[in-house]
KEGU-779563 format. One record per residue (C-alpha): residue number from 1; residue in three letters; x, y, z. Coordinates in steps of 0.5 Angstrom, whole numbers. Each point is the difference from the previous one (the first is absolute). Example, Ala and Ser with C-alpha at 12.3 -4.5 7.8 and 13.67 -1.06 7.14 Angstrom:
% KEGU-779563
i aa east north up
1 Ala 25 -9 16
2 Ser 2 7 -2
***
This chain:
% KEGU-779563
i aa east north up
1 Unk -17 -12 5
2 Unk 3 -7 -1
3 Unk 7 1 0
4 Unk 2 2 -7
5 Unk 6 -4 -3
6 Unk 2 7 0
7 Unk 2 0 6
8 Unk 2 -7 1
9 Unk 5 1 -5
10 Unk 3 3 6
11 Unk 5 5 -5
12 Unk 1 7 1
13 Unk -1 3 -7
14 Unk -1 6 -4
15 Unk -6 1 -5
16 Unk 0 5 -5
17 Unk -6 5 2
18 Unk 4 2 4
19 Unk 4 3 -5
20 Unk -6 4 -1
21 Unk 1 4 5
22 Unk -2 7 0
23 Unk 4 7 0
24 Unk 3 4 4
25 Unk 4 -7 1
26 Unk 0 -5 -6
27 Unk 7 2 -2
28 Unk 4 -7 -2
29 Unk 6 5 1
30 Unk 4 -1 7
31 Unk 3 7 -2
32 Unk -7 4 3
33 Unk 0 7 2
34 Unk 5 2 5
35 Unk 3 -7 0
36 Unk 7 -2 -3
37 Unk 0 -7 -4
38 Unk 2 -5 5
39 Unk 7 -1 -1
40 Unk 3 -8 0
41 Unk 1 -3 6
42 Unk 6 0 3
43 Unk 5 -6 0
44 Unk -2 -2 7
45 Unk -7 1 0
46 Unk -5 -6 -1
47 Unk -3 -1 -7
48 Unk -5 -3 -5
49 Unk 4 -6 -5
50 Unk -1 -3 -5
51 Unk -2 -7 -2
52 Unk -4 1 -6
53 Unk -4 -7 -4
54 Unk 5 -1 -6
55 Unk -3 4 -6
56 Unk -6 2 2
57 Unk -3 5 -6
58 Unk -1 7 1
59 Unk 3 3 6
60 Unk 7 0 0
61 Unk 2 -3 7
62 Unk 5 3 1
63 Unk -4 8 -1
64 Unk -4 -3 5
65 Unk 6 -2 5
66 Unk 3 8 -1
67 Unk -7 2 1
68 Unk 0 -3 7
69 Unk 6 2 2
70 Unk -1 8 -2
71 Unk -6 1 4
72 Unk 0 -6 6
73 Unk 4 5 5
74 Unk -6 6 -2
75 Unk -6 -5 1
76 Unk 3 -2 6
77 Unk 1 7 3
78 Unk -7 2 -3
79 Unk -3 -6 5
80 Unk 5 1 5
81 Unk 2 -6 0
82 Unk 7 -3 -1
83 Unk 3 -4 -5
84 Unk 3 -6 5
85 Unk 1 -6 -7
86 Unk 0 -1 -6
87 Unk -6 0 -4
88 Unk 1 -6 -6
89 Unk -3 3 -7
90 Unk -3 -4 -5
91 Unk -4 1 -7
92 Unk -6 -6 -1
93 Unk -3 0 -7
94 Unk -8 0 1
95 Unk 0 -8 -1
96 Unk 5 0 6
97 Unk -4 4 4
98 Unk -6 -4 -1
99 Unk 4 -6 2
100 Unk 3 3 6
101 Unk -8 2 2
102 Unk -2 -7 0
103 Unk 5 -3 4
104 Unk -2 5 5
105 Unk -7 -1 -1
106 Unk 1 -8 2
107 Unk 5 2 6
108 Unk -6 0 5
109 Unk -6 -2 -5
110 Unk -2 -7 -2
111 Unk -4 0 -7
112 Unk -7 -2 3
113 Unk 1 5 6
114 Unk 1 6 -6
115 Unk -5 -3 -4
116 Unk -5 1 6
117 Unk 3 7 1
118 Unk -2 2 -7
119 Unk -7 -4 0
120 Unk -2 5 6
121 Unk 3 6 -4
122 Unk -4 -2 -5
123 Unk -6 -1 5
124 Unk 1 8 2
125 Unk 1 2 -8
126 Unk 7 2 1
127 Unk 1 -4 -5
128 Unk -4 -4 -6
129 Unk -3 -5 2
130 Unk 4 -5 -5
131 Unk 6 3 2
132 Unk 7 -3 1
133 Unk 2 3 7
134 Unk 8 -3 -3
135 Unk -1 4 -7
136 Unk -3 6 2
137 Unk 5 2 5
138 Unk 6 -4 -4
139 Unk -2 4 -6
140 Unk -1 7 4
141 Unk 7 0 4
142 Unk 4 -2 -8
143 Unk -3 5 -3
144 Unk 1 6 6
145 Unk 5 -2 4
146 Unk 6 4 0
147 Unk 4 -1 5
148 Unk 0 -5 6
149 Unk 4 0 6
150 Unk 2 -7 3
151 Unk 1 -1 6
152 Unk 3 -6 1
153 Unk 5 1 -5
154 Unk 0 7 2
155 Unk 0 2 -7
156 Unk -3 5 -4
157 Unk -3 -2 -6
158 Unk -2 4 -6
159 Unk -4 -2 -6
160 Unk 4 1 -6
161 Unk -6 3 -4
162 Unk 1 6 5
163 Unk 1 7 -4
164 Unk 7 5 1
165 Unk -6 4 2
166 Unk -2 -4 6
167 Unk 5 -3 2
168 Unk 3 5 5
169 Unk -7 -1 3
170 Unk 0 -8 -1
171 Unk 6 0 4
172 Unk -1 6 6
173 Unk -7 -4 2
174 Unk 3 -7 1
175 Unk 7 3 2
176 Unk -4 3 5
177 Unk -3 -8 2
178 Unk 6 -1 1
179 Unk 2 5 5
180 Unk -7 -3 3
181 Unk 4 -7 0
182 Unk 6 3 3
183 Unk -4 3 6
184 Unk -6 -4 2
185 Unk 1 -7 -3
186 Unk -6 -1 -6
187 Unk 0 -7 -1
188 Unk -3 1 8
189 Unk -6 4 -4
190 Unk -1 -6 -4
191 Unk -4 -6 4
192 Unk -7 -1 -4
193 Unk -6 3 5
194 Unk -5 -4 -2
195 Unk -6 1 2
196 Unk 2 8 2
197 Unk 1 2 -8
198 Unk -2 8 3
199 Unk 6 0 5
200 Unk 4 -4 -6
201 Unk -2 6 -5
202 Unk 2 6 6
203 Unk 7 -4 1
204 Unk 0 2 -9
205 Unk -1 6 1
206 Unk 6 1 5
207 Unk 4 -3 -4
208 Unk -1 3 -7
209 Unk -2 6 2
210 Unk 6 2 4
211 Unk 5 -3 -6
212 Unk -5 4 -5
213 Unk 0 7 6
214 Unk 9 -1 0
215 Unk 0 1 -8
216 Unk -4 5 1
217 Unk 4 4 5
218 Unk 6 -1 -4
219 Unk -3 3 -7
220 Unk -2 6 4
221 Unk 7 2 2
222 Unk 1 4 5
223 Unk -7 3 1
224 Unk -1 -7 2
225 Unk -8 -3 1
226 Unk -3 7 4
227 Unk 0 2 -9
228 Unk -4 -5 -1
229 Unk -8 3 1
230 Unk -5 -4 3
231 Unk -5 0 -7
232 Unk 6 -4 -4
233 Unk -1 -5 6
234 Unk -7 -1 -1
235 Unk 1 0 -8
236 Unk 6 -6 1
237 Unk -6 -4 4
238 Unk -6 2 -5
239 Unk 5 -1 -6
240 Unk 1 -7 2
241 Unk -9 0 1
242 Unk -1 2 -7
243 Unk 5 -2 -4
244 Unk -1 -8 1
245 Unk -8 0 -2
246 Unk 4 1 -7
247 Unk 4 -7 1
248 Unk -1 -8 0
249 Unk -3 -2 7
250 Unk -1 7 3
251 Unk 0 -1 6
252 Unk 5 -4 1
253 Unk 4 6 -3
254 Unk -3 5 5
255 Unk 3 -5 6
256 Unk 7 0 -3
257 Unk 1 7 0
258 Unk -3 3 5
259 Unk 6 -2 5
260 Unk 4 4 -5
261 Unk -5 5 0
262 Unk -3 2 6
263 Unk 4 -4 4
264 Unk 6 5 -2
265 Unk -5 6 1
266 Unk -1 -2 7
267 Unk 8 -1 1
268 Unk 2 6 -3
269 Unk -5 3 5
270 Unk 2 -3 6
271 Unk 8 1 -2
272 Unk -1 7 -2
273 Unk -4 2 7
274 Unk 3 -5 4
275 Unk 6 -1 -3
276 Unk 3 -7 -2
277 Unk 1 -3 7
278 Unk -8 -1 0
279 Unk 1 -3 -6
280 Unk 5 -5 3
281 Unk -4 -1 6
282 Unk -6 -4 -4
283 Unk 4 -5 -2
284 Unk 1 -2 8
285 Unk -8 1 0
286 Unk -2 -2 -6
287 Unk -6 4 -3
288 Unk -7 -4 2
289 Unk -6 2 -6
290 Unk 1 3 -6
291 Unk -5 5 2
292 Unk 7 2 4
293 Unk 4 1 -6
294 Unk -6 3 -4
295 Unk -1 6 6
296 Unk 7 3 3
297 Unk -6 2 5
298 Unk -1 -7 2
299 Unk 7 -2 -1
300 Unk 1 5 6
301 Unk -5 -2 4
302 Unk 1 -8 -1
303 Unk -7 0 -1
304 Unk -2 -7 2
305 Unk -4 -4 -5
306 Unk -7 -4 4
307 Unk 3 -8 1
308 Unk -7 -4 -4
309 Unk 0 -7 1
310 Unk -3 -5 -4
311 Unk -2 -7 2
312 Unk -4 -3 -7
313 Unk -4 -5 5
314 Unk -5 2 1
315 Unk -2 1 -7
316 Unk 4 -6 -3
317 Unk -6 -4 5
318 Unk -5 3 -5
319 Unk 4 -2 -5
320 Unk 3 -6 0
321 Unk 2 -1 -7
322 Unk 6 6 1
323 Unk 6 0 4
324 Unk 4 6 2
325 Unk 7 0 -5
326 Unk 3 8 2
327 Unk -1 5 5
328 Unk 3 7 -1
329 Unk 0 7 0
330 Unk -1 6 -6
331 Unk 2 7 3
332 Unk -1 7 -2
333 Unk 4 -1 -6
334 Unk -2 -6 -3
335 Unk -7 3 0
336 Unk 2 6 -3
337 Unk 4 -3 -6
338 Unk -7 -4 -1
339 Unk -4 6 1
340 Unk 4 4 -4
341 Unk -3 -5 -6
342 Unk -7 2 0
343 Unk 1 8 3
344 Unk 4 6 -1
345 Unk 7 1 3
346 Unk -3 4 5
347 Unk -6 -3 2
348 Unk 3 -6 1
349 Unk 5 3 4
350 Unk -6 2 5
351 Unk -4 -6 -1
352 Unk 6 -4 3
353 Unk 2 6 5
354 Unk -2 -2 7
355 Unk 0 -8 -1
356 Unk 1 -3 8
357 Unk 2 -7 -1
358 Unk -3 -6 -3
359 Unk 0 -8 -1
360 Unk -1 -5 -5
361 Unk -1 -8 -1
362 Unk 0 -3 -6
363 Unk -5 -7 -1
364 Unk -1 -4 -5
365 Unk -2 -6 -2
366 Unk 5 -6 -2
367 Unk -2 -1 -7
368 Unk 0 8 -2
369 Unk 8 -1 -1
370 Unk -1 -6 -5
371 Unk -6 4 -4
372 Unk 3 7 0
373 Unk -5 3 5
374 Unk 3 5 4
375 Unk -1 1 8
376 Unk -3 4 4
377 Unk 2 5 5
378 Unk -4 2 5
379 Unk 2 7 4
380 Unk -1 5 5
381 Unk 2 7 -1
382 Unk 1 5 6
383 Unk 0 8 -1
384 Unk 2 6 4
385 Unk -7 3 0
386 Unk -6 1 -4
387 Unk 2 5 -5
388 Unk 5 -5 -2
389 Unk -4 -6 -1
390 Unk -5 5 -3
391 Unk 6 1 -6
392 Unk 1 -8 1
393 Unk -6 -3 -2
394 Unk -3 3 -7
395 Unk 7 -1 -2
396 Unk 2 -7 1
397 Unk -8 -2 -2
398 Unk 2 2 -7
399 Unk 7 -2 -1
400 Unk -3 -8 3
401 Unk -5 2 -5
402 Unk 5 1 -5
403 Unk 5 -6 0
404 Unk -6 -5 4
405 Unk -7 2 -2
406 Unk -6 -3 3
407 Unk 5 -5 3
408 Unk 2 3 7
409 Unk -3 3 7
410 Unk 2 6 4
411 Unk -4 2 6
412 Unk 0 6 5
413 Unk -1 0 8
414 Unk 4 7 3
415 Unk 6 1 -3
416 Unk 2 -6 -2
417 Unk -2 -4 -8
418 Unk 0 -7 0
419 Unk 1 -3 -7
420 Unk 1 -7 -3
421 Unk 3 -1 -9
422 Unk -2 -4 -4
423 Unk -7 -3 3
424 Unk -4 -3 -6
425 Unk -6 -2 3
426 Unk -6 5 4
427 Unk -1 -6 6
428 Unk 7 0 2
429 Unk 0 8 -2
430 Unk -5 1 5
431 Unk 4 -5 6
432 Unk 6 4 0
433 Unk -4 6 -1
434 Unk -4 -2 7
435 Unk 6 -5 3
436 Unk 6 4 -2
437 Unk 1 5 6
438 Unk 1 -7 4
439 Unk 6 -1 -2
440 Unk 4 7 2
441 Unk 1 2 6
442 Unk 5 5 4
443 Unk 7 -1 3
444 Unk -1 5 6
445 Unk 5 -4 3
446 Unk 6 0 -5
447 Unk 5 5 -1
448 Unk -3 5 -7
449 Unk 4 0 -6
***
């Protein structure tokens, strides 16, 4: 999808669905079955410290810094990882949260540029089509967000609405970002990859994941993650699904917890069969689709994705009123959120299975900014085999029928769909319909993502 500011945010945060998770291991204790209490850090150990914002209500910072500094050590074992600093701890009130957000938001986005992002999350009915890209994320990262880890201050921080309840998981999943800072350096993760949104989202997933995975592994002491069976990693991933259909902007909700969902279910999956060594090693070759962090299966193999390449010319010549504003790519998961909207979890989960690459451009008129009509983007999807584009089909047809009716072009040759939103009138459906395919085509010469 367009590069959620989600993503261009580029903060490691903890969202509370993960606090959900489900037994045997959503024990917010760190004293599990057959583990001692961490004990405190010893004199010469490297230790979170606090620099509290003054008076923020709620949370007491210094209950947050003691919180810290009993379990850093354990989470730190957990994910065989070793304290190497300190980590700074400081408690934001929701306000602040938002503030701090926003200027995260603007560090590698001007407005006109997350203005067009959002026109064209709107195009593919991610969100309301009236919608302010700004508010919407804004809004949902205050009322969420429990914890942010900073890289570029190192700093740790937690919302000052979180509960005693939650905080020892607040604090040992961003601990656990902490720890990623100290050994692979996190601001390396965080350049935007514009027009590369899937591998953006892979490099999410890793990231969240294995914080998520680390608290895992501590809360379940000494059984560690071989307790964890894989039907409750499986219902991590269709909570996140299902839950968010209850919410405002359930799509958007359903791509910012699936990092925390299936992401964690794929790293716990790979540390508990491969140990953390093959956790560590992505780092150094970062996970290229969503659909590899989806499937430990495709993990394992690297399944590459097929390299489309989109050149609008030759359509643009048939209309010369639209110029091309974008380019870019969905992946696995941004289809599955979508699909989740219109189908069963597990129908969904299918119909997105089997998903082999896809591109996209966006075109537009110069006066559909100013009168609020929203872009089109034309694409090609590419699956694995039949039976998978078999599932597709039906499934993306309603759910282009849901959010555009009437308004849109999907098309089959083989095992691959070409689809276009937002397009009003029959003539310029039936051009795309007949032309589109032209503007796709495969890279058999570049290295596969």
């Amino acid at each position: 999808m367009p590069r959620t500011l989600f993503a261009a945010l580029g903060l490691a945060a903890l969202m509370p669905l993960t606090a959900a998770c489900p037994a045997p291991v959503a024990t917010e204790s760190p004293g599990a079955p057959g583990r001692a209490p961490p004990a405190e850090p010893s004199a010469g150990e490297p230790s979170p410290k606090t620099t509290a914002t003054s008076k923020a209500a709620g949370l007491d910072p210094a209950e947050a810094e003691a919180t810290a500094l009993r379990i850093a050590a354990d989470v730190a074992a957990a994910r065989s990882l070793p304290l190497t600093r300190e980590v700074a701890i400081r408690v934001l009130d929701r306000k602040a949260v938002r503030a701090f957000a926003q200027d995260a938001l603007y560090e590698h986005n001007t407005p006109e540029k997350l203005k067009l992002l959002g026109r064209i999350e709107s195009s593919f009915g991610i969100v309301a089509d009236d919608a302010d890209v700004e508010a919407v994320i804004l809004d949902l990262l205050e009322e969420a967000v429990m914890g942010i880890y900073d890289p570029k201050s190192r700093s740790l921080m937690i919302g000052s609405h979180v509960s005693k309840d939650m905080l020892r998981m607040v604090v040992g999943h961003e601990i656990a970002h902490g720890l990623q800072d100290m050994h692979f350096d996190l601001a390396t993760y965080q350049t935007p990859m514009d027009g590369h949104s899937d591998a953006e989202s892979a490099r999410t997933f890793l990231i969240e994941g294995d914080a998520q995975a680390a608290y895992l592994a501590w809360v379940s002491g000494e059984a560690g993650l071989a307790s964890i069976p894989d039907p409750v990693l499986t219902a991590l991933g269709d909570q996140a699904l299902a839950l968010a259909g209850v919410i405002d902007n359930p799509i958007l909700a359903r791509l910012l917890q699936l990092p925390y969902a299936d992401g964690a279910a794929t790293v716990v999956r790979l540390a508990r069969d491969h140990g953390w060594a093959a956790v560590d090693a992505l780092y150094a070759e970062l996970p290229t689709t969503s659909e590899q962090m989806l499937h430990i299966d495709k993990l394992l193999t690297r399944e590459p994705a097929i390299q489309l390449t989109a050149d609008a010319a030759p359509l643009l010549a048939r209309l010369p009123a639209y110029q091309q504003v974008w380019a870019d790519d969905l992946g696995e998961a941004t289809l599955l959120a979508m699909l989740a909207d219109v189908a069963s979890v597990v129908v969904a989960r299918r119909a997105a299975a089997g998903w082999g690459g896809d591109r996209f451009v966006v075109i537009e008129r110069a006066t559909d900014a100013a009168t609020n009509r929203l872009p089109t983007a034309i694409g090609v999807i590419a699956w694995d085999s039949s039976v998978d584009a078999d599932e597709f089909g039906p499934n993306f047809r309603t759910y282009l029928e849901a959010k555009m009716p009437g308004a849109f072009v999907l098309e089959r040759r083989g095992e691959r769909f070409l689809y276009a939103t937002r397009v009003r009138e029959p003539a310029t459906q039936r051009l795309i319909a007949a032309h589109g395919w032209d503007i796709f085509g495969v890279d058999r010469g570049a290295p596969r993502r």
